[in-house]
C-alpha positions in Angstrom: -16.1 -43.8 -31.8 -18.5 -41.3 -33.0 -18.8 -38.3 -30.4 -22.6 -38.5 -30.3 -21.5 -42.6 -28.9 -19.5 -41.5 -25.8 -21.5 -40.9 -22.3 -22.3 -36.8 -22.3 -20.8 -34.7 -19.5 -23.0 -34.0 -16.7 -24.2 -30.4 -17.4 -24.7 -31.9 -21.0 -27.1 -34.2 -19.8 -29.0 -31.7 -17.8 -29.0 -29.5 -20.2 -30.5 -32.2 -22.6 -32.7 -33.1 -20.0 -34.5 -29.7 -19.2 -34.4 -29.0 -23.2 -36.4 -32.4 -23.3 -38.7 -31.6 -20.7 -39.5 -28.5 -21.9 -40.7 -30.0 -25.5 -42.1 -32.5 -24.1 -45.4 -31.2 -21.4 -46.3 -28.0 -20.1 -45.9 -29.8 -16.3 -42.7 -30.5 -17.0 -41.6 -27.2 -18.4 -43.1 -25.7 -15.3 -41.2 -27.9 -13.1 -38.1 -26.9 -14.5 -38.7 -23.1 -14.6 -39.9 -23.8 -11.4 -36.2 -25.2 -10.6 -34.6 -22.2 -13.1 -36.4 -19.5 -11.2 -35.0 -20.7 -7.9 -31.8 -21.4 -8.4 -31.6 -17.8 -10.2 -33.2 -15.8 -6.5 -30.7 -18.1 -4.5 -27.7 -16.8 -7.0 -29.4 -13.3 -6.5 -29.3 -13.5 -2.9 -26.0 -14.7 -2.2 -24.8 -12.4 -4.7 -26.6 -9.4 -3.5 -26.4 -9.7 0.5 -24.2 -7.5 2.3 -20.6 -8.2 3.3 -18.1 -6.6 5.4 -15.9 -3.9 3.9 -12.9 -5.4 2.4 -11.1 -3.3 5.0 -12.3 -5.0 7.7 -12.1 -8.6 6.5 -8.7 -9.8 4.7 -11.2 -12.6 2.6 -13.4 -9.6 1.4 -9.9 -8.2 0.8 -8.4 -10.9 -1.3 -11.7 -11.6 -3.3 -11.5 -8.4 -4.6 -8.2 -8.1 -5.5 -8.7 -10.9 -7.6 -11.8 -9.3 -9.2 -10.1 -6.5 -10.3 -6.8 -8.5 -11.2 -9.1 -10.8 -13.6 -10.9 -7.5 -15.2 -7.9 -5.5 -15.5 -6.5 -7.9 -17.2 -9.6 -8.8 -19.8 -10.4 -5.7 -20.6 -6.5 -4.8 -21.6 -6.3 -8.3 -23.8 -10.1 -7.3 -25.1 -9.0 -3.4 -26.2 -5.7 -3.9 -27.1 -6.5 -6.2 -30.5 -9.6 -3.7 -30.6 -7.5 -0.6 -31.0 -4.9 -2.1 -33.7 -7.7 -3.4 -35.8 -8.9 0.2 -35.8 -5.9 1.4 -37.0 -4.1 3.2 -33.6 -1.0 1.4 -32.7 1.3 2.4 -30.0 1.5 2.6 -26.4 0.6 4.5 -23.0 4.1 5.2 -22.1 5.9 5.9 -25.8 2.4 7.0 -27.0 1.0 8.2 -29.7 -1.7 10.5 -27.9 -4.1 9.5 -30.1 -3.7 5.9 -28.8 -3.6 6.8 -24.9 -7.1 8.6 -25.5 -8.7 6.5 -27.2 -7.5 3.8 -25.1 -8.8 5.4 -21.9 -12.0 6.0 -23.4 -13.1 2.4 -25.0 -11.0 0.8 -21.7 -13.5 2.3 -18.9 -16.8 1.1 -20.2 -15.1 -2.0 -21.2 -14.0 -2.4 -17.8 -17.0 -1.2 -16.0 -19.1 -3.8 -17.8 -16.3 -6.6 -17.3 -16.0 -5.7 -13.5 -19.8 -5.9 -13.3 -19.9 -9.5 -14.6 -16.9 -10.7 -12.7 -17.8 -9.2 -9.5 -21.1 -10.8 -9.7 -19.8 -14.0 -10.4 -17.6 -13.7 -7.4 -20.6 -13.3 -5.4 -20.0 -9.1 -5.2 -22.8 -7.9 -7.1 -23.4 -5.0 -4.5 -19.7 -3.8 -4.9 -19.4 -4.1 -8.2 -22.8 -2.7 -9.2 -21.8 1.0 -7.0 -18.1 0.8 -9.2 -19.7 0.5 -12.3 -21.8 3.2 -11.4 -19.0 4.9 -10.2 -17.5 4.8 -13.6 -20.3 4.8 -16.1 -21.0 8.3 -14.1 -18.2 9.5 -15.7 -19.5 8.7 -19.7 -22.5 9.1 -18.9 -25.7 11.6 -18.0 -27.3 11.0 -14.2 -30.5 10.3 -16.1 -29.0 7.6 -18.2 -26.7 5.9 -15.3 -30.0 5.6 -13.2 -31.7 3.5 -15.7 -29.0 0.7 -15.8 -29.6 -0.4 -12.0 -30.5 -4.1 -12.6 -33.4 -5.2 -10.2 -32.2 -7.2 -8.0 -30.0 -4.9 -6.8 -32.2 -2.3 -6.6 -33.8 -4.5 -4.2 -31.0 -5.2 -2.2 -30.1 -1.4 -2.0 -33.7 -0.4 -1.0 -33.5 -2.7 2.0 -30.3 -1.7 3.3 
């Protein structure tokens, strides 16, 4: 049995179908960044609406935690290999310094960036977006950190 034979997973077959549409007439492709557009504000909006402080709600809490557990842990396995293939091996507590530095400097942005996706994909853009912030504003000018608000939650911060 050839692979192209066997019945396609479902997102395959929507994927083939909306890469068929789009090829095919300018209705269709409009119809389907029609659907694209809308399922990307509804992400947005759940994503982006305001939640109770994890201090207040043991759900906001626990989604969090998990959050940070899953980007704590990515950026570690990510810099780790990173830092050996450039040559500084070692370790924060037996050292050399040269590895604790530049660990803590490729880790934060690393992290930053990881939290930012994670977060959102949790459905915390808002939280994550003001961490990353939070830590870019440490590597970064005002000027500069300003620029990298994405628009939706620019948005979402201008009506709250």
């Amino acid at each position: 049995i050839r692979a192209s034979d066997a019945c396609p997973p479902p997102m395959l077959r929507v994927i083939r179908r909306s890469l068929s549409s789009s090829s095919s007439s300018s209705s269709g492709s409009a119809a389907s960044s029609t659907i694209g557009s809308s399922l990307r504000s509804k992400f947005w909006k759940w994503t982006t609406q305001s939640r109770p402080s994890w201090r207040e709600s043991k759900k906001e809490a626990a989604i969090l935690f998990v959050v940070f557990g899953v980007t704590g842990s990515t950026s570690v396995s990510i810099v780790r290999p990173a830092l050996h293939q450039m040559g500084l091996q070692g370790s924060m507590k037996e050292g050399p310094w040269s590895y604790r530095i530049g660990s803590f400097i490729v880790v934060s942005p690393i992290y930053a960036c990881i939290l930012l996706g994670v977060g959102t994909l949790a459905g915390r853009h808002a939280f994550a977006a003001k961490m990353f912030h939070k830590i870019m504003g440490r590597f970064l000018p005002a000027s500069v950190n300003e620029t990298l608000t994405c628009a939706p939650a620019a948005a979402a911060a201008a009506a709250a």
